[in-house]
C-alpha positions as CSV (number, residue, x, y, z in Angstrom):
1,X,0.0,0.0,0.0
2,X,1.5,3.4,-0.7
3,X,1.5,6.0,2.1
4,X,-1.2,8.0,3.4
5,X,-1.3,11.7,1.9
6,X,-3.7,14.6,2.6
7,X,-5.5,15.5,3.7
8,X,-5.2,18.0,0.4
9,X,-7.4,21.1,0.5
10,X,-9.6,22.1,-2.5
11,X,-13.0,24.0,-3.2
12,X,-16.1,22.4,-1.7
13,X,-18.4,22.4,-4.9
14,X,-21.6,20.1,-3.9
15,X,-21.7,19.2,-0.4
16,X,-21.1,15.7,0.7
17,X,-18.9,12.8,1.8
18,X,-17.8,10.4,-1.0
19,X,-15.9,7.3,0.4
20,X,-14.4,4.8,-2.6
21,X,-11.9,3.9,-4.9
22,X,-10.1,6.4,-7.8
23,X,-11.2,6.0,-11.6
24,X,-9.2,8.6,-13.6
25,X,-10.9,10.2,-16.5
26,X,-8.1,11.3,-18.5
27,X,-8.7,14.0,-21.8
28,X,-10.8,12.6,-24.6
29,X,-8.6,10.7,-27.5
30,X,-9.3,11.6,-31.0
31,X,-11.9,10.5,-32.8
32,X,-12.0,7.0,-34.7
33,X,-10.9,8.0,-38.5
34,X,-10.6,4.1,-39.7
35,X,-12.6,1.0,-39.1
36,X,-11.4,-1.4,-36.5
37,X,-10.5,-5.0,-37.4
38,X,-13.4,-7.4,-37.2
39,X,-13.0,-8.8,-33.7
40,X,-13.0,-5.0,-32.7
41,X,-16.0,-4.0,-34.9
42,X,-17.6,-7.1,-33.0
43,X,-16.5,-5.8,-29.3
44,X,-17.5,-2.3,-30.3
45,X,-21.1,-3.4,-31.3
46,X,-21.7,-6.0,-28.0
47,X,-20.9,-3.0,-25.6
48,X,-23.5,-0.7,-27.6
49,X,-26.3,-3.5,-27.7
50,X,-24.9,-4.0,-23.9
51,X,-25.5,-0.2,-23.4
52,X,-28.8,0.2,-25.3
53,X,-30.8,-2.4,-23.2
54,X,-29.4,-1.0,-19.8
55,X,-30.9,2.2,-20.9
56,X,-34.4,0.8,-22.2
57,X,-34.2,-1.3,-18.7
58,X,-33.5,1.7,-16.6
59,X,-36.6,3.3,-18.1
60,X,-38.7,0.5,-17.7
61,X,-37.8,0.4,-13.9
62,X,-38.7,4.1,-13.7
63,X,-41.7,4.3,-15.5
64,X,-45.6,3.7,-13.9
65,X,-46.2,0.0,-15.3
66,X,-48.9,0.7,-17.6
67,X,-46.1,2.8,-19.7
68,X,-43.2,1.0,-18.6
69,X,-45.3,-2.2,-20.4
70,X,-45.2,-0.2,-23.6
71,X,-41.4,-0.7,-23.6
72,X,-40.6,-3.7,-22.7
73,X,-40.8,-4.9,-26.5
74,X,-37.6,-3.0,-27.3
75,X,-35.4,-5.2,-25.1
76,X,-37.2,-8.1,-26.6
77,X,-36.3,-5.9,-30.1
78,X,-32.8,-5.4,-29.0
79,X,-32.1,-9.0,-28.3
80,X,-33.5,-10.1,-31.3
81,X,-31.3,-7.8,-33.2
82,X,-28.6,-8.5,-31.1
83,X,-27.1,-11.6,-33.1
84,X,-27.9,-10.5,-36.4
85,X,-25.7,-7.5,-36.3
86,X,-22.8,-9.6,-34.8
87,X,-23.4,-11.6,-37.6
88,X,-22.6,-9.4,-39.9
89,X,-19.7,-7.8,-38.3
90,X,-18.0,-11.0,-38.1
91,X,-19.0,-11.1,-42.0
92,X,-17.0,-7.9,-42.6
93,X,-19.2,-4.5,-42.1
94,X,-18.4,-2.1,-39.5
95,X,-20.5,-2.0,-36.8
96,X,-22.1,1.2,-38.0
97,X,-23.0,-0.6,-41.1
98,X,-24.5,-3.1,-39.6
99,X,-27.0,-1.4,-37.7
100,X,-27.7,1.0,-40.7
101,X,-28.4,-1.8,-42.9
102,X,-30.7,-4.1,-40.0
103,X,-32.5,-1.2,-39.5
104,X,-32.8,0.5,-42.8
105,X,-36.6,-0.4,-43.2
106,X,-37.7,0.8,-39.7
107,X,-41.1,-0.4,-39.3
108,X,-41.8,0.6,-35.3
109,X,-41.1,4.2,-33.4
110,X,-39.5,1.1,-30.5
111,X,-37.3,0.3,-33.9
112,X,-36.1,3.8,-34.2
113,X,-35.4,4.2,-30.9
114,X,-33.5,0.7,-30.9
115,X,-31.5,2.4,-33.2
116,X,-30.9,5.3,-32.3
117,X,-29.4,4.1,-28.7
118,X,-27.4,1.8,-30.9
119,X,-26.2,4.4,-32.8
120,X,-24.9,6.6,-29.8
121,X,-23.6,3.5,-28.1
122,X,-20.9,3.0,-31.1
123,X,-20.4,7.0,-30.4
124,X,-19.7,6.4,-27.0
125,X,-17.6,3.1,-27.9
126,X,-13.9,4.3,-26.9
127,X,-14.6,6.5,-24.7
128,X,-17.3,5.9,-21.9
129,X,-17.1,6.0,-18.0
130,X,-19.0,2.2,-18.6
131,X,-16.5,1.2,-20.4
132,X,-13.8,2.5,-17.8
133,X,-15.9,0.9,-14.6
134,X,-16.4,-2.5,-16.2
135,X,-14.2,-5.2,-14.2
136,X,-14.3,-2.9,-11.6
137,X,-16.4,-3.4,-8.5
138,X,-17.9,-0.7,-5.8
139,X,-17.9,2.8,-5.0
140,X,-15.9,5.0,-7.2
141,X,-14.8,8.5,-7.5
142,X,-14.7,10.1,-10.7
143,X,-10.7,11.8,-11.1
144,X,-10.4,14.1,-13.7
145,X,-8.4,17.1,-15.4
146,X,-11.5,18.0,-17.2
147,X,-14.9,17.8,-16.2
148,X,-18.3,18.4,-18.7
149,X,-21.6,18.0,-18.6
150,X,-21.5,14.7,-20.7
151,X,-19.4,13.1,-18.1
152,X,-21.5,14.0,-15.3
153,X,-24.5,12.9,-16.9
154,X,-23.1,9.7,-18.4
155,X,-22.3,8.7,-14.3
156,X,-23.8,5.4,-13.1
157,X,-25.1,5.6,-9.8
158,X,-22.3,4.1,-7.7
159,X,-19.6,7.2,-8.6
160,X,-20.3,8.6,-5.4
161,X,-17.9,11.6,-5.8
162,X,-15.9,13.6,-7.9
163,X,-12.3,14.9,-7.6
164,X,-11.7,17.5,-10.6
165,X,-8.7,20.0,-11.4
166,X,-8.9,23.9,-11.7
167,X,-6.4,26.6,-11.7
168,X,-8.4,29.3,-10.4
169,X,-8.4,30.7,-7.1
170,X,-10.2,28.5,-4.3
171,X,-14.0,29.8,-3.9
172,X,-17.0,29.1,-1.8
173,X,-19.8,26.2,-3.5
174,X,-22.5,28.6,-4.6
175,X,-19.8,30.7,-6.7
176,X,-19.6,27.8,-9.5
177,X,-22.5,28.1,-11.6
178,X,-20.4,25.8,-14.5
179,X,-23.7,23.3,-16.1
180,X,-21.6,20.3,-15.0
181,X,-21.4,21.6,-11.3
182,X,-25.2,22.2,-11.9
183,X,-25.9,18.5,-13.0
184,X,-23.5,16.9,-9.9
185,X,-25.1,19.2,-7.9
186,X,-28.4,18.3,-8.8
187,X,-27.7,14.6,-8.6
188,X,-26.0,15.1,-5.5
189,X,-22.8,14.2,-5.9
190,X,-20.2,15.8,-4.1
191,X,-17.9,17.5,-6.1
192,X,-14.4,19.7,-4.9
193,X,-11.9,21.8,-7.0
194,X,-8.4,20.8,-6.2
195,X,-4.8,21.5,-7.6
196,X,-3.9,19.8,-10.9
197,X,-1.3,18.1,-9.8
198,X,-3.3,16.6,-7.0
199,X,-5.0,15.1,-9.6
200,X,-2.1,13.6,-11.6
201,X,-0.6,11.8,-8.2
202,X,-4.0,9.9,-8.0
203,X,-3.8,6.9,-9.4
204,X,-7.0,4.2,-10.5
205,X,-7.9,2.4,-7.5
206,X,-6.8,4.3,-5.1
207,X,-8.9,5.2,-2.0
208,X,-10.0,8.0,-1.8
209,X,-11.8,9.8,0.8
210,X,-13.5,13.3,0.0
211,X,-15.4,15.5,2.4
212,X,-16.8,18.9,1.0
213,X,-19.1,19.9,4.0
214,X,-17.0,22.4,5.1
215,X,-15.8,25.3,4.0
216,X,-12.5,23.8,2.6
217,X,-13.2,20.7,0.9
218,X,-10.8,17.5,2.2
219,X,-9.4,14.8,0.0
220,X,-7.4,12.2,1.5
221,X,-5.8,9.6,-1.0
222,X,-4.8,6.2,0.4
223,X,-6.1,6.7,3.9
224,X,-5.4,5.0,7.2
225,X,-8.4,2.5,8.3
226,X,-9.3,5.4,11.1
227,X,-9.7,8.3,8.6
228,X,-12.1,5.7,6.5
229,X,-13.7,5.1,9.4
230,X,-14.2,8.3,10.7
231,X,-15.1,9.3,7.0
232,X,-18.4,6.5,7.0
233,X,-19.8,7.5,10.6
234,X,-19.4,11.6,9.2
235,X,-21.4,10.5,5.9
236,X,-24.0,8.1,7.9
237,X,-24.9,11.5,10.3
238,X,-24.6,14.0,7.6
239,X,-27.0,11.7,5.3
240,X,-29.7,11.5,8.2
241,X,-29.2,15.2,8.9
242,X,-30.6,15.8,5.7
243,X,-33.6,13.8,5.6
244,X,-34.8,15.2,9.2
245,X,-34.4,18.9,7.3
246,X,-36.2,17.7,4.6
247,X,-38.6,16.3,6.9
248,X,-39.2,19.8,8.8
249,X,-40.5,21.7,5.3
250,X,-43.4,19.4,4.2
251,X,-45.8,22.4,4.6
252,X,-45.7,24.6,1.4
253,X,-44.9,28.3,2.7
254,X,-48.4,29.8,1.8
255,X,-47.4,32.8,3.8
256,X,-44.9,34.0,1.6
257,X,-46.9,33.4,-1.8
258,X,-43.9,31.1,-2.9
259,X,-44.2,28.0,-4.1
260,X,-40.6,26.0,-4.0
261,X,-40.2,23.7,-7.3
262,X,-36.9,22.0,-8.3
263,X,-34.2,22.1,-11.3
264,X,-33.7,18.5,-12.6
265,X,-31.2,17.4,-15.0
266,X,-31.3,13.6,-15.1
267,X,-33.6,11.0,-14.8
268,X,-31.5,9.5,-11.8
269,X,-32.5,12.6,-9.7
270,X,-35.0,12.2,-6.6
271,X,-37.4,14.3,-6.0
272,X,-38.2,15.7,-2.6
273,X,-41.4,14.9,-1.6
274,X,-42.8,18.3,-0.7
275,X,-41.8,19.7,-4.2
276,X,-44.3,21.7,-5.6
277,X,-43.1,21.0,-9.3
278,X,-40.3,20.7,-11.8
279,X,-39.5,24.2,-12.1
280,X,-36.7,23.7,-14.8
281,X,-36.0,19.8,-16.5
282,X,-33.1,20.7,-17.9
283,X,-33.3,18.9,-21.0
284,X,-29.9,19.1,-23.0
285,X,-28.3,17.7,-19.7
286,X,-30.8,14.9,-19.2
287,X,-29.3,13.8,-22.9
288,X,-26.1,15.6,-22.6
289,X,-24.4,12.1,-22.5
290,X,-25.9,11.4,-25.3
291,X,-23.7,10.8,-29.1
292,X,-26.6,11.9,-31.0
293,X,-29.7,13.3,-31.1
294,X,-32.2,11.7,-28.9
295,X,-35.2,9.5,-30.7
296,X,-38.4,11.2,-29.9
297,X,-39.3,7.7,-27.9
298,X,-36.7,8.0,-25.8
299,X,-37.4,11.5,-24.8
300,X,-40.8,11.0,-24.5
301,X,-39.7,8.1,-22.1
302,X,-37.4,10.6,-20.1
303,X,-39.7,12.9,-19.5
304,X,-42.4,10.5,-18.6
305,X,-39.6,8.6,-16.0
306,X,-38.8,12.2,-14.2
307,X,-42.6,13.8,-14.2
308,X,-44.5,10.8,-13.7
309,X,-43.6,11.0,-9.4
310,X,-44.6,14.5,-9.3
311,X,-47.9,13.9,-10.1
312,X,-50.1,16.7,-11.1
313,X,-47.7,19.0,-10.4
314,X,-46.6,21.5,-12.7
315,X,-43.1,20.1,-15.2
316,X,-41.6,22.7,-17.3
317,X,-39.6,21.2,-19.5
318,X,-36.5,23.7,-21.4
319,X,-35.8,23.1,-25.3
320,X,-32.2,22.1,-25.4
321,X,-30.1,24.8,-24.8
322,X,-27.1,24.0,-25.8
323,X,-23.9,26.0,-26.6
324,X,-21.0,27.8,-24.3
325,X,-20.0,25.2,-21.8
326,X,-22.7,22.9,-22.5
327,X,-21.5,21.7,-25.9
328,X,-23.9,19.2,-27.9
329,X,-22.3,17.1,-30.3
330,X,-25.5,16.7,-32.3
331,X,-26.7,20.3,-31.8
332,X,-23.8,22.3,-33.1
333,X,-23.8,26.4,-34.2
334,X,-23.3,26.8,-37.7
335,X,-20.3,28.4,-39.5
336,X,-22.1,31.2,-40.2
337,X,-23.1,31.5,-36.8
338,X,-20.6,30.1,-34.2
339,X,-22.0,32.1,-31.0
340,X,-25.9,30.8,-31.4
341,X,-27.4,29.5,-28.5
342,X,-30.7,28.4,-26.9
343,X,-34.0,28.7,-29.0
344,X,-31.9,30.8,-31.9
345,X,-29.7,27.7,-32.7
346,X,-32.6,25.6,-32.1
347,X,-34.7,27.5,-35.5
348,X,-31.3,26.4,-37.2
349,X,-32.0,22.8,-36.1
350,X,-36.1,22.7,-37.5
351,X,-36.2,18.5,-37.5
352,X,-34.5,18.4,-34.1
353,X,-36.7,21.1,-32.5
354,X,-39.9,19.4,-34.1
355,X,-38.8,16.0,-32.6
356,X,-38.4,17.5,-29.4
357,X,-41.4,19.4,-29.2
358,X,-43.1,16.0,-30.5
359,X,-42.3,14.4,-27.4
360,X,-43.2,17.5,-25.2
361,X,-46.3,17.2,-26.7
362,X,-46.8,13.2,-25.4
363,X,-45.7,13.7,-22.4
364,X,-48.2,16.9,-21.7
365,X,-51.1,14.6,-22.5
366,X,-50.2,12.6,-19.1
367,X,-49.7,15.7,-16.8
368,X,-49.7,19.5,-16.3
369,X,-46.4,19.9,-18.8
370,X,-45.3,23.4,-20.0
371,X,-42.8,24.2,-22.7
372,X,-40.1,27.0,-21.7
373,X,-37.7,28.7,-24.5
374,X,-33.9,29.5,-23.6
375,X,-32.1,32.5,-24.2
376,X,-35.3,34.5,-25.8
377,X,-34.9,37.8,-27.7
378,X,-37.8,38.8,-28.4
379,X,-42.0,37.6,-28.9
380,X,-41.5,36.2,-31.9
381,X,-39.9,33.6,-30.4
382,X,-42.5,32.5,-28.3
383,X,-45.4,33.3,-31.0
384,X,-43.2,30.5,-33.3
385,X,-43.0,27.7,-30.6
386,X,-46.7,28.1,-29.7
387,X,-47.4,27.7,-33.8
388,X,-44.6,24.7,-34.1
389,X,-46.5,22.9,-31.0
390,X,-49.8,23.8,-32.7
391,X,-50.9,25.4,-29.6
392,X,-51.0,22.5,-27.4
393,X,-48.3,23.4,-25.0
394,X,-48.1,26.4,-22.5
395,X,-45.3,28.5,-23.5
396,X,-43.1,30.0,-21.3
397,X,-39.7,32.2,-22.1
398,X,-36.8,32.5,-20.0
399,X,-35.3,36.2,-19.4
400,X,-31.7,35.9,-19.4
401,X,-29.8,38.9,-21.1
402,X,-30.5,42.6,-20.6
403,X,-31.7,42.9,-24.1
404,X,-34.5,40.6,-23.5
405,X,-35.3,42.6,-20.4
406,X,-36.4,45.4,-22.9
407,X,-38.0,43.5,-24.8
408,X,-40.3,41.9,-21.3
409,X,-43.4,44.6,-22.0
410,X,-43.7,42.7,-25.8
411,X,-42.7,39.3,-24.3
412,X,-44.9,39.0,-21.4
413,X,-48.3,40.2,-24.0
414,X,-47.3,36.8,-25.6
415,X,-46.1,33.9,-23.5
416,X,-48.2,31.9,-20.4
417,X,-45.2,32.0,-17.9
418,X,-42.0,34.0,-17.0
419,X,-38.9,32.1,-15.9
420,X,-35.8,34.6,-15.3
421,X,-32.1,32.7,-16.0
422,X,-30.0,34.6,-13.1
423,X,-26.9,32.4,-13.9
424,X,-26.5,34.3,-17.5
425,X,-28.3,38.0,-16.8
426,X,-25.6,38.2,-13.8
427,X,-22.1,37.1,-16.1
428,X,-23.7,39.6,-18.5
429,X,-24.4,42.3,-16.4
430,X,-21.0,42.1,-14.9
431,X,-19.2,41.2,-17.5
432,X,-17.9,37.8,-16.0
433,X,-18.1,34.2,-18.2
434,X,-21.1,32.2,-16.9
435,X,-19.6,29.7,-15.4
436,X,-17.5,32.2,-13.3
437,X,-20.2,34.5,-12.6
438,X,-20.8,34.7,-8.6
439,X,-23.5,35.5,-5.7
440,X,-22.8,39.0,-5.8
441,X,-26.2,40.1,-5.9
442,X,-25.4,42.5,-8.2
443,X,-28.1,46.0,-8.1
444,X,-28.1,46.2,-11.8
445,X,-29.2,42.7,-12.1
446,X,-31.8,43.2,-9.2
447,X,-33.4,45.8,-11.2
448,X,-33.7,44.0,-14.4
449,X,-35.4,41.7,-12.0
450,X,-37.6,44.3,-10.4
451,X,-39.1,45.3,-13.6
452,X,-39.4,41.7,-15.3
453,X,-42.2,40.9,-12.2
454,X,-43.6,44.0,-12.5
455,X,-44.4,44.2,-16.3
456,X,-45.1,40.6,-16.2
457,X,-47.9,40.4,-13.2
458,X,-49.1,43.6,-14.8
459,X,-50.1,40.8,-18.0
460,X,-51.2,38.4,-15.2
461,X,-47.7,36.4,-15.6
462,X,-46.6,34.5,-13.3
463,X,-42.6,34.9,-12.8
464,X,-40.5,32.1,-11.0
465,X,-36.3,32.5,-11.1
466,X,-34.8,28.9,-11.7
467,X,-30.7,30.5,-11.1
468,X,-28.2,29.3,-8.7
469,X,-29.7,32.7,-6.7
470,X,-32.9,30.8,-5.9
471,X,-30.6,28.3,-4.3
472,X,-28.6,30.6,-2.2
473,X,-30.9,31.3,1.2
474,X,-29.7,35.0,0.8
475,X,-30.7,35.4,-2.5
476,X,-33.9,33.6,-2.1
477,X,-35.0,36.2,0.5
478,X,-33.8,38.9,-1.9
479,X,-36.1,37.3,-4.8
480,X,-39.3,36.7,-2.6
481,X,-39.1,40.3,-1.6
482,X,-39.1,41.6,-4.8
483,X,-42.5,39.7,-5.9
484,X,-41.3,36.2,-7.1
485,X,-44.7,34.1,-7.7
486,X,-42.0,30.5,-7.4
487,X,-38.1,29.8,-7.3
488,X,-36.7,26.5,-8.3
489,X,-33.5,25.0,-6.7
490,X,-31.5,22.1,-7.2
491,X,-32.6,18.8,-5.2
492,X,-29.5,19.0,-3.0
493,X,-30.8,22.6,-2.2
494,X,-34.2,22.2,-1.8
495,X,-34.6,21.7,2.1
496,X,-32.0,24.0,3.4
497,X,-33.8,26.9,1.2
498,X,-37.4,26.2,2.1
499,X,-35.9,25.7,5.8
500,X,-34.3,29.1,5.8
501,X,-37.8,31.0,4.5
502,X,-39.7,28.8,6.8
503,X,-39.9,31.7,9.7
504,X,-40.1,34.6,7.5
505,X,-42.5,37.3,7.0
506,X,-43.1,38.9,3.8
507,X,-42.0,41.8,5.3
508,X,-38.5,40.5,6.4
509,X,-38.0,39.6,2.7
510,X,-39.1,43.0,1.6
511,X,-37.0,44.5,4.0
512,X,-33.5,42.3,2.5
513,X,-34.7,43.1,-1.0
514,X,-34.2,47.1,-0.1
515,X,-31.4,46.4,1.8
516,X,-29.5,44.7,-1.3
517,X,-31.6,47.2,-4.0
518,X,-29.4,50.1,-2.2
């Protein structure tokens, strides 16, 4: 055994205690250029059937029965495929061939989708955190020089913790606002900032033991019995701590107006159970992980899988918004226009946007599902999406930029709900990147704020703020006091926010709005 380091300080990103053994993500290779030989082709294409009925499975289990029934013929599909593709791998086509040529005549939407998850499967088939985990038994800890959202998502449930690199300057958990913090947060796995070369001396299977509920995260690396010891009875009281808060803020806090919903990003997220809806399903991070574009089956299975527990709650469900630090590789910005983002690049994308409002569209016919547009200019926007959707989806838009604050009087005349983006109307209005941008509270920002509730509830809009903000206890007491009908929060935030509002008055929050407005 080598000997006991740390502990090593870092930045506490999502809190937590993660106890288990290293696997190091290193940087992405290049991309295939040439086929493989035949017995490659052949390994290539077991791991993506492998891969495609673990995701069809996972669905099933999440599902209510009567729709999980509906796709249990696409394992059956899958297996049946299964052998005639290997066949003709071993006969000499690529993989990729294979399946094109199987499926060529699709027949069924459960065809489609078969292969379409085979088709990402081969995209994910040298480079997948399954792929590094298999042989590999128990808890892990992710250890990487570069973490994205498509890693994050792609995480099986026992990577219990992450250990990534950054340069910067050490900074408190509710500064990083980056959309793969956002998606560990939301899952709840805890995640610190450390030194690169902390990283590099980590090696696969090492213990590690990483503790981020303080206000410098811990990381020990090939710890003593004791410290592991001391590490599981710390994570058994902190995980109990958290579901007695949780249990104190069942009642909904009518007082205040405010109803508490919650940002999801995967379909491995719990909900709590006095959530008053999904106030943001982050959509391009539910399929961030994804090679290509999702079939409209399996979103429509998604979204069923994460709404279905809420009940009749309200689900608003974001187009893909993809772009700056959440880069799609099957939603890209064309040359012509390299900086579009959210539902710009999506009018660039029409068969991708009609697919995804397709599903949207299934999914609303089993609950109270509304459709919210990122990143919009102007009312147009909206007036488009309601057409595309053939008016059968309430259409909300998200305020994120100071020039779609001017446009909120033409906006608000138009759309069913406002949602204001705090994470990308603060790194504007200060000038930071996004993924930098801080809890600053900044009074420009407030302002635009101000005036979006005030010109929306003079439409009869109702305004909710779905930014890391809403998650800071601070900042939620700043947003209820300036007129917020709802805030949504990430999962791992939801009980410590609601706690801290619990024994407010409306007054109180009115009185930390001026105090910050000043």
């Amino acid at each position: 055994m080598s000997p006991e380091r740390g502990p090593e300080a870092g930045s506490p990103v999502v809190d937590g205690i993660a106890i288990g053994r290293a696997i190091v993500w290193a940087r992405d290779p290049e991309p295939r250029s040439v086929a493989g030989t035949a017995e490659e082709e052949h390994r290539r294409l077991a791991r993506a059937l492998l891969r495609a009925t673990h995701g069809v499975e996972n669905l099933v289990r999440l599902l209510p029965p009567p729709e999980a029934e509906l796709f249990v013929p696409e394992v059956a599909i899958l297996a049946e495929l299964g052998p005639i593709l290997l066949g003709r791998v071993d006969g000499g086509a690529t993989a990729e061939e294979a399946v094109n040529e199987a499926t060529a005549e699709v027949s069924t939407d459960l065809l489609l989708d078969a292969r379409a998850r085979l088709l990402d499967g081969l995209g994910h088939s040298q480079r997948s955190v399954e792929l590094l985990l298999e042989g590999r038994e128990g808890d892990r800890v992710l250890v990487t020089e570069s973490l994205t959202p498509s890693v994050v998502a792609s995480l099986p449930v026992r990577v219990v913790g992450i250990v990534a690199a950054s340069e910067g300057t050490a900074r408190s958990r509710g500064e990083y606002t980056s959309h793969a913090v956002i998606l560990a947060r939301g899952r709840g796995i805890p995640l610190a900032f450390v030194p690169p070369n902390v990283v590099v001396a980590i090696a696969d299977d090492d213990t590690v033991v990483l503790d981020t509920t303080g206000s410098v995260a811990s990381l020990w690396v090939a710890p003593s019995e004791s410290i592991i010891a001391q590490a599981q009875r710390r994570h058994d009281e902190w995980i109990l701590g958290c579901t007695q808060e949780e249990a104190k803020v069942a009642a909904p806090l009518a007082h205040l107006g405010l109803e508490v919903h919650v940002n999801i990003g995967s379909i491995y997220e719990r909900l709590p159970a006095s959530a008053e809806g999904i106030g943001l399903l982050r959509t391009e991070l539910v399929f961030s992980g994804h090679a290509s574009a999702p079939s409209e089956v399996e979103q429509f299975a998604a979204l069923r899988a994460i709404a279905a527990p809420i009940g009749r709650a309200p689900v608003v469900v974001r187009l893909f918004d993809a772009g700056g630090d959440k880069p799609l590789a099957w939603l890209q910005a064309p040359a012509g226009s390299p900086l579009a983002r959210g539902v710009e690049l999506l009018f660039m994308h029409p068969e991708l946007l009609d697919t995804q409002l397709r599903a949207i569209v299934r999914a609303a016919e089993h609950g109270t599902v509304r459709v919210l547009l990122p990143l919009v200019t102007c009312a147009d926007d909206v007036e488009r999406i309601r057409a595309l959707s053939h008016g059968k989806l309430a259409v909300g838009a998200m305020i994120e930029t100071p020039a779609a604050v001017d446009q909120i009087d033409d906006v608000a005349a138009v759309a069913d709900f406002i949602c204001i983006g705090t994470n990308d109307l603060f790194a504007t209005v200060t000038g930071q990147q996004r993924a930098d941008s801080t809890l600053a509270f900044d009074t420009r920002a407030l302002r635009m704020i101000e005036r979006v509730i005030a010109v929306a509830h003079g439409r009869a809009r109702k305004v909710s703020v779905c930014g890391e903000i809403a998650g800071d206890p601070h900042g939620a007491r700043i947003l209820v006091g300036l007129g917020v009908d709802a805030i949504s929060v990430a999962t791992a935030r939801f009980a410590k926010v609601k706690l801290s509002l619990r024994d407010l008055t409306i007054d109180d929050c009115r009185g930390v709005a001026r105090e910050a407005m000043k």
